[in-house]
C-alpha positions in Angstrom: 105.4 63.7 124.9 104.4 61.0 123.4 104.6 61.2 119.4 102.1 59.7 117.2 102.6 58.4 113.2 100.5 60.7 110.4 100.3 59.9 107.0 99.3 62.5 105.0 99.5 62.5 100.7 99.9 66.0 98.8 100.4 66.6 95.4 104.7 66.7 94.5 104.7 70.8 94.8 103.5 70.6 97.8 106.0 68.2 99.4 109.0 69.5 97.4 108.2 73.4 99.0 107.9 71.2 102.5 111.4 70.0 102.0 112.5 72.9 100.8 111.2 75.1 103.9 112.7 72.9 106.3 116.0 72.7 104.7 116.3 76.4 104.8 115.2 76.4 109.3 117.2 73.6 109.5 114.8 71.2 110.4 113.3 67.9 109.8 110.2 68.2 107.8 108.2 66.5 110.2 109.2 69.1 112.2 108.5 71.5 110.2 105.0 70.2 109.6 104.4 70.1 113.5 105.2 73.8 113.9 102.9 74.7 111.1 100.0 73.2 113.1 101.1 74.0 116.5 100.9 77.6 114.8 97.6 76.7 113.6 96.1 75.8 116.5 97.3 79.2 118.5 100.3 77.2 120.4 103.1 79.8 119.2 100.8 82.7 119.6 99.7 82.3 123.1 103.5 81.3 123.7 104.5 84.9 122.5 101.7 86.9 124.3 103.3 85.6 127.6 106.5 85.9 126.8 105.8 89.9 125.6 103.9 89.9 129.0 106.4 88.7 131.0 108.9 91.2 129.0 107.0 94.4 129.5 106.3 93.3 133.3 109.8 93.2 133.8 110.4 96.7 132.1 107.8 98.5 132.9 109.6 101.1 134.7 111.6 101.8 131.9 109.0 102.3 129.5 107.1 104.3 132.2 110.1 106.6 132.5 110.4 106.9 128.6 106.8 106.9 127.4 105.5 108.6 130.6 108.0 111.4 130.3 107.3 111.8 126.9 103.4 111.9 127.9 103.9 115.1 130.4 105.7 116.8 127.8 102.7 116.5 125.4 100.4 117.7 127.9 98.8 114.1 128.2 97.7 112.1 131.2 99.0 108.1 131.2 96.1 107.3 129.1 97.0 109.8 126.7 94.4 112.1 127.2 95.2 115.9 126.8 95.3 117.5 130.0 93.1 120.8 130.1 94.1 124.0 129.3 96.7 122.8 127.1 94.7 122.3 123.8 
């Protein structure tokens, strides 16, 4: 991708905590700052709701033959809905 100059000014604090934040991810702080808005703008979060898809697609069964199990033992459906007579 192609990569763009921004200059931005904020107040010493600001930039110092910037520095600071990188230094401790190991990172540039124009890295840093790209993460914060990539963050921002739903980038990381749409990136983890696929990747926790993709997880529990490939491990369903398992948490089917955990959770379900645990289900019929409570007398619940795989909604988790009581089943009847056993109030």
């Amino acid at each position: 991708m192609a990569k763009t100059q921004l200059n931005v000014r904020v107040d010493e604090d600001t930039a110092r905590a910037a520095r600071e934040r990188a230094l401790e991810r190991g990172m540039s702080v124009n890295r840093y700052i790209e993460e914060l808005v990539r963050q921002d703008t739903g980038e990381a979060g749409h990136t983890f709701v696929e990747a926790a898809a993709d997880f529990m697609k490939q491990y369903e069964s398992v948490f089917v033959e955990e959770f379900g199990a645990a289900r019929e033992g409570r007398g619940e459906d795989s909604a988790g809905h009581r089943s009847e007579g056993r109030h």
